[in-house]
Each structure stands twice: as C-alpha cells, then as structure tokens.
C-alpha positions in Angstrom: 120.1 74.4 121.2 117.6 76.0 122.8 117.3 79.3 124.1 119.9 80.4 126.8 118.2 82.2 130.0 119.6 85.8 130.5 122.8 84.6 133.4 123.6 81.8 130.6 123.7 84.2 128.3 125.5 86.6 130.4 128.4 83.9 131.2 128.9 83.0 127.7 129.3 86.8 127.1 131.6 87.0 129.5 129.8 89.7 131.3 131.3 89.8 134.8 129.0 92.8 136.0 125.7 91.3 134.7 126.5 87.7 135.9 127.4 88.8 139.5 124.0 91.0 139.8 121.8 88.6 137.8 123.0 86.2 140.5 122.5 88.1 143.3 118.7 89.1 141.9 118.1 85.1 141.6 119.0 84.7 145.4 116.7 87.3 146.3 113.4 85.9 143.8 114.2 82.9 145.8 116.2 80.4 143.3 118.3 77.7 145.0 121.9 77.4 144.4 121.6 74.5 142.3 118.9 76.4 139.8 122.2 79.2 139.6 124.5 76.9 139.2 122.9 75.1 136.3 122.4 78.2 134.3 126.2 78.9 134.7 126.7 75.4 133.6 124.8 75.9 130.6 126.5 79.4 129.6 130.0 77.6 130.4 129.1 74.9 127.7 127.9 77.6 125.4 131.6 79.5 126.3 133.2 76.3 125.0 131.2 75.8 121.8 132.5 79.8 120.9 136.1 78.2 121.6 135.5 75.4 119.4 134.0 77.5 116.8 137.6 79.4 116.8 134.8 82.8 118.3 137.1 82.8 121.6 140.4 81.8 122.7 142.3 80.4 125.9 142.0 83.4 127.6 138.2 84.2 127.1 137.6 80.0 128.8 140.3 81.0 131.7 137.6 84.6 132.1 135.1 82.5 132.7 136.2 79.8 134.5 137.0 82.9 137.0 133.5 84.5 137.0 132.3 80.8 137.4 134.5 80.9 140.4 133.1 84.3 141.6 129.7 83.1 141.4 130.6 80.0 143.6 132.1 82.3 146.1 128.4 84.2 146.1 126.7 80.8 146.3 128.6 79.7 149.0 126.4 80.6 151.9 123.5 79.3 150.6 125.8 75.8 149.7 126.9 75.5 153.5 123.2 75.7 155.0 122.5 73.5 152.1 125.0 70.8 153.3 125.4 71.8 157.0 123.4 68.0 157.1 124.7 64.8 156.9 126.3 64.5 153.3 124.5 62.0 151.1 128.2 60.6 150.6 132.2 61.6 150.4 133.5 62.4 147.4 137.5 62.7 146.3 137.8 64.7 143.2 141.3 65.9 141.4 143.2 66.3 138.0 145.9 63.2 137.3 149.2 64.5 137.4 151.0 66.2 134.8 147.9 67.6 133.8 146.8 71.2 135.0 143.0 71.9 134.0 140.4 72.3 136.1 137.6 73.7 134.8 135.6 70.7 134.1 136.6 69.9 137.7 135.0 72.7 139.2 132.0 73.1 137.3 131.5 69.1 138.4 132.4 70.0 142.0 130.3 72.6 142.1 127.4 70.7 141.1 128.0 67.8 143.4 128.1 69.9 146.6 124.4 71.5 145.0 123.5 68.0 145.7 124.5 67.3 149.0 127.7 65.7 148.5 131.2 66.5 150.7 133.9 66.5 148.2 137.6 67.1 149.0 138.5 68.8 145.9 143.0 68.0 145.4 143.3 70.4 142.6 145.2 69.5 139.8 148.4 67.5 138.9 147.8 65.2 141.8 150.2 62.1 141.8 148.6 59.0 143.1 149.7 58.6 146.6 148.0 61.8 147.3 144.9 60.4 145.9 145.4 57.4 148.3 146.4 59.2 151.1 142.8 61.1 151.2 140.8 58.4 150.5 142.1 56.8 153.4 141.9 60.3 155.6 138.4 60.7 154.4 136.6 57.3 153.5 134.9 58.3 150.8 133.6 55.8 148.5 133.8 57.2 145.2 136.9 59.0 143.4 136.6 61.0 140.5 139.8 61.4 138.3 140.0 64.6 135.4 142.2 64.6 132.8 142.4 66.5 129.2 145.7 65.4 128.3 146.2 62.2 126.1 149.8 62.3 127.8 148.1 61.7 130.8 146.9 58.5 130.0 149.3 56.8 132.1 149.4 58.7 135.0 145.6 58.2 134.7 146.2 54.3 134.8 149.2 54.5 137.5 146.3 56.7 139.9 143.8 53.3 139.1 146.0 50.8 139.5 147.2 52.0 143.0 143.8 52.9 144.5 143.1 48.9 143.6 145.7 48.0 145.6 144.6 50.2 148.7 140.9 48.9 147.8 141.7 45.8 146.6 137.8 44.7 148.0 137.1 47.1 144.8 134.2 49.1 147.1 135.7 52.7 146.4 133.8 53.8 142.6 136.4 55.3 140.4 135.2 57.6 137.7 136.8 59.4 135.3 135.6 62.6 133.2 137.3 65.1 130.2 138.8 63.5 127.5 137.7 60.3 127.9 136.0 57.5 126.3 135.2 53.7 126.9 138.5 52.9 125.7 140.0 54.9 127.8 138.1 53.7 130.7 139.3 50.3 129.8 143.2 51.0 129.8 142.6 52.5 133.0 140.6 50.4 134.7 137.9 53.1 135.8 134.3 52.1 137.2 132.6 54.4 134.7 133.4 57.6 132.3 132.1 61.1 131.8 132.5 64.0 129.8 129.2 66.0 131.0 129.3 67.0 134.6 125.2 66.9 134.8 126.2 63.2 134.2 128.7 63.3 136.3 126.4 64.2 139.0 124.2 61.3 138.1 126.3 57.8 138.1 127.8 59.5 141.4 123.8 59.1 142.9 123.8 55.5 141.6 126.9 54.9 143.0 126.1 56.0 146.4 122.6 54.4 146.0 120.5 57.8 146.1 118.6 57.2 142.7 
C-alpha cells in the first residue's frame, strides 16, 4: 500500500482536529475539492482495513464516517461553484430497503458531485416506489442502488425489477455497489456492479458518455 499523505493519515487516525485544519490549509494552497476528497477516500479505506484487521470497531467507522461528513460540509462551497454549471448528468443514488448503511453511499456521492454530477441522494432503507417516484421527478438516467446486507438481496431485486417496468425502453443505467458481485448483479438484473467508489465514479462517465 503505499504511503498515506498526512489528511489520509489523519482520517484513518481518526483525528477530527487535524483533518478539519489539514483541510482547511489544502483550500487555501489551492487544492480542488476533488484532490480533498480523494485523500479522505483513501484514509476511509485505510479506516476499514483497521476494522477488518479487528484494530477498530463499529463505532471507530461510524467516527469517521462523521468527520468524512464534516469535511463535506467544508467542501461544500467550493462543490456548489464547482457544479453551479450545467451537470454532466442526473444521478439517483440510495440504500435498498431494510438496509441502513451509508457510508459507501456517501463517500460515492461525494465523489460524483467532485465530478460534476447532480445526484439526489434518498438515504437509506428506500423501498422501490420511492426510487421510481424520483426518477420520474428528476429524469436522471442512471440509478445507483447500495446494499451491505445479503438479506437485502431481494429488496435489491424487487427495486430492479420495478424501475424495468417504469423504463421498460431499458435507457435508465442501474448500478449497484457494497456487497456485491457478478452474481449478484445477475439475480438482480443490474446494468453493472461496484464495490470501489473511484470505480463507481468511472462506469457512471461511460454511462453518461463523458469518457
């Protein structure tokens, strides 16, 4: 793994203090939003390496899904000058229901909106009428679906199946990220799967027809 820059390393600390005025310095030297946001993204995966390695616990990935969310709230003026233009495309973005993470979700949004997408974020345990419902309010042409819960799997599949029948032309890109794989995208019926938000980003650009 290479070497983690001194805000990665601050995130996967868990060093509120330090992250908030290593951010705020970054702003200043000139760095763009995006540039911040990818150095959090990279302390955040670092955060849930020390989870998997047993180092921290549930409480130490909520803590820094909140100072993630602190640095966002920082961020955001530069974001809204950065998308005051025309977005490069809409985006609907939410957990499945019954399922109540978000912090893939956020790190994903966050990273999408760095790149001049408009994304209606639902939140989390969204039943799939609700997922309809703003794709029709919003027109955006791609969905993206969350879920870490195998038990979710269905609800996962139900949210698919519906948006089908609302788009039955099939021109709304449905992708779905977390604990996921290509057989899960299979029983589901997704477009595409994820479970890196850089990559995320990426097939969302294709999709749209900006790479």
């Amino acid at each position: 793994m290479s070497k983690l820059t001194s805000l990665a390393r601050a995130i996967s600390d868990l060093n509120e203090g330090l992250v908030m005025d290593l951010v705020k310095h970054r702003l200043e030297m000139g760095a763009t939003p995006l540039d911040i946001v990818e150095e959090c993204r990279t302390g955040m995966i670092e955060v849930g390496e020390r989870y998997s390695r047993g180092e921290y616990f549930l409480g130490d990935l909520v803590l820094s899904a909140e100072i993630f969310q602190e640095v966002m709230q920082v961020l955001a003026p530069a974001l809204d000058k950065k998308t005051a233009r025309k977005p490069l495309g809409r985006i609907v973005f939410g957990t499945v229901e019954g399922d109540i993470h978000d912090i893939g979700k956020n790190i994903t949004i966050s990273l999408l909106r760095c790149h001049g997408f408009e994304v209606q974020d639902l939140g989390v345990n969204v039943p799939p009428d609700k997922f309809v419902h703003s794709l029709n309010e919003t027109g955006a042409s791609v969905l993206c679906l969350s879920i870490l819960l195998s038990s979710c799997f269905e609800a996962l599949r139900r949210t698919v199946s519906l948006v089908r029948l609302f788009d039955r032309e099939k021109k709304i890109k449905i992708l779905i990220g977390g604990l996921v794989n290509e057989k899960v995208r299979e029983y589901s019926g997704a477009d595409g799967w994820v479970t890196d938000a850089r990559r995320g980003v990426t097939i969302c650009q294709k999709w749209i027809g900006v790479l």
